[in-house]
KOLNU-375367 format. One line per field, with one value per residue (C-alpha): residue number from 1; y, x, z. Coordinates in pm, 1 decimal. Last residue first. Example, Ala and Ser with C-alpha at 12.3 -4.5 7.8 and 13.67 -1.06 7.14 Angstrom:
<recs>
pos = 2;1
y = -106.0;-450.0
x = 1367.0;1230.0
z = 714.0;780.0
</recs>
This chain:
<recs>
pos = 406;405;404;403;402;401;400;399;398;397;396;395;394;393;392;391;390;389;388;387;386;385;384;383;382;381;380;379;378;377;376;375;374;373;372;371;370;369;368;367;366;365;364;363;362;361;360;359;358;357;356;355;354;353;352;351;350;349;348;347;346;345;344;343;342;341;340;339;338;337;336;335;334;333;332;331;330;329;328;327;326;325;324;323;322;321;320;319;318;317;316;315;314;313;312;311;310;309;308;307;306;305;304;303;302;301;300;299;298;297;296;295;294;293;292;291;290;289;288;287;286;285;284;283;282;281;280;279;278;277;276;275;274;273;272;271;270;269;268;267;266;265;264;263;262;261;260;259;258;257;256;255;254;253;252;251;250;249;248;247;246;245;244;243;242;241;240;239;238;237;236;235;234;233;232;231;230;229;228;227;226;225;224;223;222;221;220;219;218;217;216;215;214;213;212;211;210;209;208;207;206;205;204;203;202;201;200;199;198;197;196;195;194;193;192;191;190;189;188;187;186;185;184;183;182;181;180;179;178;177;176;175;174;173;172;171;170;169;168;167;166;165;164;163;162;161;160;159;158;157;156;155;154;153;152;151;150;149;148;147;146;145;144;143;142;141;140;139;138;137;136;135;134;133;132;131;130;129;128;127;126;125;124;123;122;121;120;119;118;117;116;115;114;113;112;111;110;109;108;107;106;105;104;103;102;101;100;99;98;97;96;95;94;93;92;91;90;89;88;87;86;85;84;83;82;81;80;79;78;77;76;75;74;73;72;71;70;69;68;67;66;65;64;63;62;61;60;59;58;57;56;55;54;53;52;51;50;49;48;47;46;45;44;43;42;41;40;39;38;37;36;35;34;33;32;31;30;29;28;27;26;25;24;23;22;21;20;19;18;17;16;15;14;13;12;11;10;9;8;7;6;5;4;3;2;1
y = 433.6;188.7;-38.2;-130.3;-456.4;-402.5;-614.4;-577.2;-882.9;-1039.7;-793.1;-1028.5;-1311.0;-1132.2;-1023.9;-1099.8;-788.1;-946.8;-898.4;-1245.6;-1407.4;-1565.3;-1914.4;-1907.7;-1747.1;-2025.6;-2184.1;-2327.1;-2299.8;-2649.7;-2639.2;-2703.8;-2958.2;-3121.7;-2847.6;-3090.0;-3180.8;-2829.7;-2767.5;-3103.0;-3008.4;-2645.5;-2365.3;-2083.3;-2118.0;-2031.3;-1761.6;-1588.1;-1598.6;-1326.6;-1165.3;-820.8;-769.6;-683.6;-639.1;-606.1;-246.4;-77.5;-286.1;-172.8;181.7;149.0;-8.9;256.3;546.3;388.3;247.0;603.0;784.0;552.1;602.3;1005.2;1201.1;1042.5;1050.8;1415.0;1561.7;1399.3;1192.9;1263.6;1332.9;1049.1;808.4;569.9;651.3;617.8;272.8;124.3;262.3;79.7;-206.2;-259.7;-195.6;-373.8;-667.8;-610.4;-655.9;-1027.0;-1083.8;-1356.7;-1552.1;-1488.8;-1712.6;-2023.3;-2339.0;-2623.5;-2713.4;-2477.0;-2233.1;-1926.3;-1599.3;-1401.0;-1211.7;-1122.4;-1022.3;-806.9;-592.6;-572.5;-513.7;-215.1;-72.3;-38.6;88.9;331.3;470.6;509.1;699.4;932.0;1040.8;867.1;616.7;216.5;158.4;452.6;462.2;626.0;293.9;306.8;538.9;292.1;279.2;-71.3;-168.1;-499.8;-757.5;-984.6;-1357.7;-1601.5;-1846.4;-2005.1;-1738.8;-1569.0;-1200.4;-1077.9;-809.5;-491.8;-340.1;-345.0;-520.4;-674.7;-729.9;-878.8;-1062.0;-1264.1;-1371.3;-1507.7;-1850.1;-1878.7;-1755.2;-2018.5;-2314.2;-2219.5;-1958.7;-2132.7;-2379.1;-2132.7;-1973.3;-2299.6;-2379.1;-2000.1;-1749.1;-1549.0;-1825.4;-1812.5;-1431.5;-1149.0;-906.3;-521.6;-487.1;-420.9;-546.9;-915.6;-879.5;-844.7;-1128.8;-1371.7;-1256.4;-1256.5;-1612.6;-1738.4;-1693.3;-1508.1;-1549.5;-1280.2;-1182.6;-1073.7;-777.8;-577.8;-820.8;-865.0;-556.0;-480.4;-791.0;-661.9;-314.0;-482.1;-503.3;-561.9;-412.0;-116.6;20.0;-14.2;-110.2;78.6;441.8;751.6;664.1;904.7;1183.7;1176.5;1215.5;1474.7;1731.0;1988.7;2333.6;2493.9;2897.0;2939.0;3029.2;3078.0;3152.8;2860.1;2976.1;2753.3;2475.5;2616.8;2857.7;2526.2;2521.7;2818.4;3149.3;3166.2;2859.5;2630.1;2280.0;1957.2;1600.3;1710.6;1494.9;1763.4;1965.5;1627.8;1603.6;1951.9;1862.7;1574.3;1768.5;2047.1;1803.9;1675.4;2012.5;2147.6;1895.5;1932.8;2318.4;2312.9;2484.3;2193.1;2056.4;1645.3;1393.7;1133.4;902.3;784.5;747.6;1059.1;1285.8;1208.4;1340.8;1649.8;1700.4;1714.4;1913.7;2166.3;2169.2;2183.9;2470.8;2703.5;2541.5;2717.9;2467.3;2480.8;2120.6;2105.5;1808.5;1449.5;1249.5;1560.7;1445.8;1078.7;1140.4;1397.9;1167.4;924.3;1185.7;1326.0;930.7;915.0;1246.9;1062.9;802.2;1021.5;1077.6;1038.2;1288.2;1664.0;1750.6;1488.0;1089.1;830.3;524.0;206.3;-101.1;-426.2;-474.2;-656.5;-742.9;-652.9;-404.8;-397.6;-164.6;28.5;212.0;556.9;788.7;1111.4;1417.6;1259.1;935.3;616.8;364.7;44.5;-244.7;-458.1;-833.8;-897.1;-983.7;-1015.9;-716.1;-523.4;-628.3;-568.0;-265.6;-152.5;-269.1;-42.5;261.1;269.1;664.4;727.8;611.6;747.0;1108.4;1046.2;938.7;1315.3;1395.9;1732.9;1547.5;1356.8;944.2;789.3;500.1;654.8;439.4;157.6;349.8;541.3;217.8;60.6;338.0;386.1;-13.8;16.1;321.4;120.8;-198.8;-5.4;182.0;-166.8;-282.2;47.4;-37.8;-449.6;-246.3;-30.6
x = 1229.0;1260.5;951.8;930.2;648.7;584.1;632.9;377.1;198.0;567.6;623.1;346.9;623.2;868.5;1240.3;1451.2;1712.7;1987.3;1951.6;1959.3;2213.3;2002.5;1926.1;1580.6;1206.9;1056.6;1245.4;948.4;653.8;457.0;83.9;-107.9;-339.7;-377.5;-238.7;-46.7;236.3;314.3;337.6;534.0;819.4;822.2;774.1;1051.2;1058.5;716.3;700.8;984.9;1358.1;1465.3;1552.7;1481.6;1174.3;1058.8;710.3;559.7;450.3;664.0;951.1;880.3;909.9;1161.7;1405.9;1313.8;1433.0;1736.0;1840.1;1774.0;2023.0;2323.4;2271.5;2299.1;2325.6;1967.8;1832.9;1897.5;1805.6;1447.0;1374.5;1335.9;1640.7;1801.5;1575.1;1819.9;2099.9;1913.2;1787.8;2125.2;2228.1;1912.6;1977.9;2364.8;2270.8;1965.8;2243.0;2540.2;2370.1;2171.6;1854.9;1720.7;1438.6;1080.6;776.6;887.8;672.7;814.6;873.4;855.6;1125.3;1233.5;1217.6;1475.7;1615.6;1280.4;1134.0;1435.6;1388.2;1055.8;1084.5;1329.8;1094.9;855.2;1079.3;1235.5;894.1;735.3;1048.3;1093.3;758.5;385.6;232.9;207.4;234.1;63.2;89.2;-159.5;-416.4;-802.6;-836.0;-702.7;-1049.6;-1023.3;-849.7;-712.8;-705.3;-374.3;-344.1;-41.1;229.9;-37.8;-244.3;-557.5;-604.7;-932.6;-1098.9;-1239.4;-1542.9;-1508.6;-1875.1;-1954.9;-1627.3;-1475.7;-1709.7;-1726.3;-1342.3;-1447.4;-1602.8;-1310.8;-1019.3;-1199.8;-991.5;-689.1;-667.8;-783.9;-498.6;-238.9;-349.3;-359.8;-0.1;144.1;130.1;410.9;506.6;175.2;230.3;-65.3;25.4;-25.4;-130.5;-438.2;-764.6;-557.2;-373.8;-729.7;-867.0;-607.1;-587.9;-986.7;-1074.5;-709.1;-832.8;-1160.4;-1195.9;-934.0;-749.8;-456.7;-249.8;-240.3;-131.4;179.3;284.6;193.4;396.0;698.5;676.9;715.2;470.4;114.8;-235.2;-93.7;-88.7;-460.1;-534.4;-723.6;-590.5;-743.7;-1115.3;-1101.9;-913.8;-1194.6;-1438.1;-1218.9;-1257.7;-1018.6;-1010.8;-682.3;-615.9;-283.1;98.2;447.4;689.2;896.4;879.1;991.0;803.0;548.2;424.7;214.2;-11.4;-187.8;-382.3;-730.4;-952.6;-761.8;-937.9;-782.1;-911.1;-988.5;-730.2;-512.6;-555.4;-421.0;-157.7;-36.1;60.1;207.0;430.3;504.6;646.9;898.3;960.9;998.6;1266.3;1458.6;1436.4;1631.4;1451.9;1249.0;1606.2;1547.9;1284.7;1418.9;1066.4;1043.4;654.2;616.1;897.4;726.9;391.3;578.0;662.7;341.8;186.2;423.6;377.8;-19.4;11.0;193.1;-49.5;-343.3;-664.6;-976.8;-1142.1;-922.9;-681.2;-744.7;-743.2;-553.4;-242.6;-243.1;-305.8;-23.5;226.0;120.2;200.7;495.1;636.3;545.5;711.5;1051.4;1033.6;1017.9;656.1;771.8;886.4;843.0;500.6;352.3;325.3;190.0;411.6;230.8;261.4;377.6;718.6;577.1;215.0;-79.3;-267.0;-581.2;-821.5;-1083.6;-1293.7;-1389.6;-1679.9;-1690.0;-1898.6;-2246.1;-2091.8;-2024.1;-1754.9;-1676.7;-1491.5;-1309.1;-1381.9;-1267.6;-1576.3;-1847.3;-1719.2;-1706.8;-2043.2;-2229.3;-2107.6;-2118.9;-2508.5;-2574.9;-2421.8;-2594.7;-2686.3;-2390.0;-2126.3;-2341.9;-2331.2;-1960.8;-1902.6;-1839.1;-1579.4;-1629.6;-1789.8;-1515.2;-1346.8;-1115.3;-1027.7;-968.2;-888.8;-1086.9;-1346.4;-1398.8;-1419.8;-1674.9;-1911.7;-1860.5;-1926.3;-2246.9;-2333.4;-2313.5;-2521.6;-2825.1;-2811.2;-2835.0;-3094.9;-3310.4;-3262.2;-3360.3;-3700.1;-3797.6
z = -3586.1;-3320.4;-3245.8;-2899.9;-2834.0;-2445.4;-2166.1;-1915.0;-1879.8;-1805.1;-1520.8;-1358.6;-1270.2;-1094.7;-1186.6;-931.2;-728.0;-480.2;-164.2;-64.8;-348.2;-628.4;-616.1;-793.1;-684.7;-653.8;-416.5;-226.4;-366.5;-338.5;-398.8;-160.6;-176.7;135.6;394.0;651.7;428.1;397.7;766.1;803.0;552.1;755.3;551.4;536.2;181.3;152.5;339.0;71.8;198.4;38.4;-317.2;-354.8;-570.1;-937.7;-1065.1;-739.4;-829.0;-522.4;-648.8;-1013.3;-910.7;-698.7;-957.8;-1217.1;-957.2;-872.3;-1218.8;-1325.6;-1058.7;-1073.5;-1421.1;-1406.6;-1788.4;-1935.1;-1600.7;-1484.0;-1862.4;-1828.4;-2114.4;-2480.6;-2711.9;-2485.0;-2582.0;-2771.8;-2500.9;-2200.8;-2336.2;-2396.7;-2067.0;-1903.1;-2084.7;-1974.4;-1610.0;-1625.9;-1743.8;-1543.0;-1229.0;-1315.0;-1259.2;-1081.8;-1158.2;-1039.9;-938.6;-1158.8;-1103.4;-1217.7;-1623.8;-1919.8;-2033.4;-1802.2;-2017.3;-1884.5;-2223.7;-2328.8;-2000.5;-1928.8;-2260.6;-2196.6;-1788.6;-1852.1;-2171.1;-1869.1;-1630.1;-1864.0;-1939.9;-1573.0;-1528.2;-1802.0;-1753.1;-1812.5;-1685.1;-1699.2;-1445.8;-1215.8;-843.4;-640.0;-678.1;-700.1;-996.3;-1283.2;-1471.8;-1556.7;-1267.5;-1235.5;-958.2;-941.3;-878.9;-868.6;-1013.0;-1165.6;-1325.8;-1244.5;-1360.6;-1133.0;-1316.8;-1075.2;-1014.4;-685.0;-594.7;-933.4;-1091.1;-737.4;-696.1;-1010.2;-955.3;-578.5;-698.2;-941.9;-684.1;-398.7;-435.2;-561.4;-306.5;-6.7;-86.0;-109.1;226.4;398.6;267.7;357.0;129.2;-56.3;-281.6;-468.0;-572.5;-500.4;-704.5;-682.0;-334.4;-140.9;-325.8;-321.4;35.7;177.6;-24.2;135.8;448.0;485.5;347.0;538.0;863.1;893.5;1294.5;1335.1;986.9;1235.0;1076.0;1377.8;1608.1;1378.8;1359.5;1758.5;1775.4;1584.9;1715.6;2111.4;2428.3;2253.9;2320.5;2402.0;2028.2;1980.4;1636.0;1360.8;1495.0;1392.1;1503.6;1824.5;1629.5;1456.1;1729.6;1886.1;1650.7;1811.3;1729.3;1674.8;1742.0;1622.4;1693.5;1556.7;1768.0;1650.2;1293.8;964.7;1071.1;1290.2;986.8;872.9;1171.3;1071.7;1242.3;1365.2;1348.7;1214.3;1282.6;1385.6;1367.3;999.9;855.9;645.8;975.7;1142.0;837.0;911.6;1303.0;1158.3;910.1;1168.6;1425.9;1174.7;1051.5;1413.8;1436.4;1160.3;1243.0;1546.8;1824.7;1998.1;2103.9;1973.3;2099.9;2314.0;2402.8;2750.0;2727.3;2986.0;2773.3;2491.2;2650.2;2771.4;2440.7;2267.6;2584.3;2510.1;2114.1;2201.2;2450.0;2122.0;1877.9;2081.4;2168.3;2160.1;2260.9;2567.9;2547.4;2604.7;2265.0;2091.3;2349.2;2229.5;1870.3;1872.2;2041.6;1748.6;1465.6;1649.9;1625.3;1293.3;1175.7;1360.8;1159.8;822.8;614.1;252.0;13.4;-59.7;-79.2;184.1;155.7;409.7;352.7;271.4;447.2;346.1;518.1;811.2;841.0;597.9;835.6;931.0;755.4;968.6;745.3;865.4;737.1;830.1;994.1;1010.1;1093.6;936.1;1104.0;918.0;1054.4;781.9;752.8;417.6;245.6;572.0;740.8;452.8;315.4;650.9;699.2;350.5;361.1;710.4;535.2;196.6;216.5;433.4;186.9;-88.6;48.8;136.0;-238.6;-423.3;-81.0;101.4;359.2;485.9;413.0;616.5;452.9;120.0;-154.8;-3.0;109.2;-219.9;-416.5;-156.9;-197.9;-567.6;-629.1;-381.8;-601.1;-922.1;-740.6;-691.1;-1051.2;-1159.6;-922.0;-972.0;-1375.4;-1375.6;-1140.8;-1387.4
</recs>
């Protein structure tokens, strides 16, 4: 009886933590709140511990506090026809600033004022309230608090503000949540770039926090994308770690020299499926078999990506488009520009391909690498291509497929 408590123990743990970590702020309609709140004090104690993430239960949510990743790593929030915009962000914060202080009932026409008046106070140009970009913009992060819970419709709707200026509703404010919104302060720092960088501190943790974080965030971890100390913290610790990661995420650590990677047996923790399904998610895989084969580096140093050239995921892509032209998507098969677009985003965003830069390693001083005993050197991993210029990364070789033409 008691092998089966500890095993049914250690499955809701896994749920809690899953749910968290796809869904930082987490409300009562969700299947894993109950659990979240049942085994509260342990998830605080594990997350902080692990990859020292604050965790906030309540009896109306649950709110883990995830740092950031620094520059270029984040994640765009998404809505029904894209990506949230720049200036959508900017509502979004003017709206956390005004819900923070505002009457607890509210009616959307006082709450556009008092958005724009707060712009107007930070020095912030917003556009003429009346064209329709504009109310869009403001309309998507006044949606996305209702989507949130820090606001309430009581009477009426936000999303009519968009296409109606005159539009108007009764909002109720839940101020609590609007309270935990934001995982770092935004005074703290004077500029975006330290804010950026403030905000993806691993505090006392150091490289045991930075490290793990980046692996249960992203794709790929790759060895040339860590500093010295971080390399060596990795090479040391990936064995003792691999067994936590099964038990408490419930997901398989894929070890490899020119990097680390955590899968996901039941592929529910990321919104991005590869492999999936559409014309797509099928060009990009047949993409990274047919480039896999041709790119193969042979053995020797430590090869994160090599370069690949334009003419060639040109040339397979149209050889591709024409083979499975019977099946995919009409506005592919007939638009190049159009598929190499869409297939080169979607490996980007899977850190199977990248845009060649300057990686942290490369920017490593000789006497910063010296100093970390045992790291392993990973400078110019990545080849000589031009900066800009796309390179095939390591993991896409797990990927390539066997095609069989019939």
């Amino acid at each position: 009886m008691t092998d089966d408590h500890d095993i049914a123990l250690e499955a809701e743990r896994r749920r809690a933590i899953r749910a968290l970590l796809a869904e930082p702020l987490l409300l009562p309609d969700s299947d894993e709140f109950a659990l979240v709140r049942r085994h509260a004090e342990w998830l605080r104690t594990w997350f902080g511990t692990f990859l020292g993430y604050r965790l906030v239960v309540e009896a109306g949510f649950a709110r883990l506090f995830k740092p950031g990743l620094g520059a270029g790593r984040g994640r765009p929030l998404q809505r029904p026809t894209g990506q949230f915009t720049p200036r959508m962000y900017a509502y979004l914060a003017l709206t956390t600033a005004v819900l923070l202080t505002c009457p607890e009932q509210v009616l959307l026409s006082q709450l556009v004022a008092d958005i724009r008046a707060a712009a107007v106070e930070a020095g912030i140009e917003l556009g003429d309230a009346q064209r329709p970009a504009e109310r869009r913009a403001l309309g998507a992060a006044l949606r996305q608090m209702v989507a949130w819970s820090a606001l309430r419709e009581e009477q009426g709707s936000v999303t009519g503000y968009a296409d109606d200026d005159q539009a108007e509703a009764l909002l109720t404010v839940e101020r609590d949540i609007v309270a935990h919104l934001m995982a770092t302060p935004p005074g703290r720092t004077a500029t975006p770039a330290e804010f950026v960088a403030h905000a993806a501190g691993p505090g006392q943790g150091g490289s045991r926090h930075r490290v793990r974080r980046r692996l249960c965030e992203e794709p790929v971890l790759y060895v040339d994308d860590l500093t010295g100390a971080d390399r060596v913290w990795l090479r040391r610790e990936q064995r003792r770690d691999e067994r936590s990661y099964l038990d408490y995420l419930g997901l398989q650590a894929e070890l490899r020299a020119e990097g680390a990677a955590l899968l996901d047996p039941d592929d529910s923790l990321s919104d991005v499926s590869f492999p999936g399904n559409g014309t797509v998610a099928q060009a990009a895989l047949l993409t990274v078999g047919a480039l896999t084969e041709r790119l193969r580096p042979g053995p020797g140093a430590l090869v994160v990506g090599v370069p690949v050239p334009q003419d060639l995921l040109d040339d397979v892509l149209a050889v591709l488009a024409e083979r499975h032209a019977r099946r995919w998507a009409g506005q592919y098969v007939t638009d190049p520009v159009l598929l190499r677009e869409a297939v080169v985003a979607l490996l980007v965003s899977m850190d199977l391909m990248a845009r060649s830069a300057p990686t942290v390693a490369d920017a490593e001083p000789e006497e910063s690498l010296a100093a970390a005993e045992r790291a392993v050197d990973a400078r110019h991993a990545r080849g000589d291509a031009r900066d800009g210029d796309l390179v095939l990364l390591a993991a896409a070789a797990r990927y390539a497929p066997a095609e069989k033409v019939r």
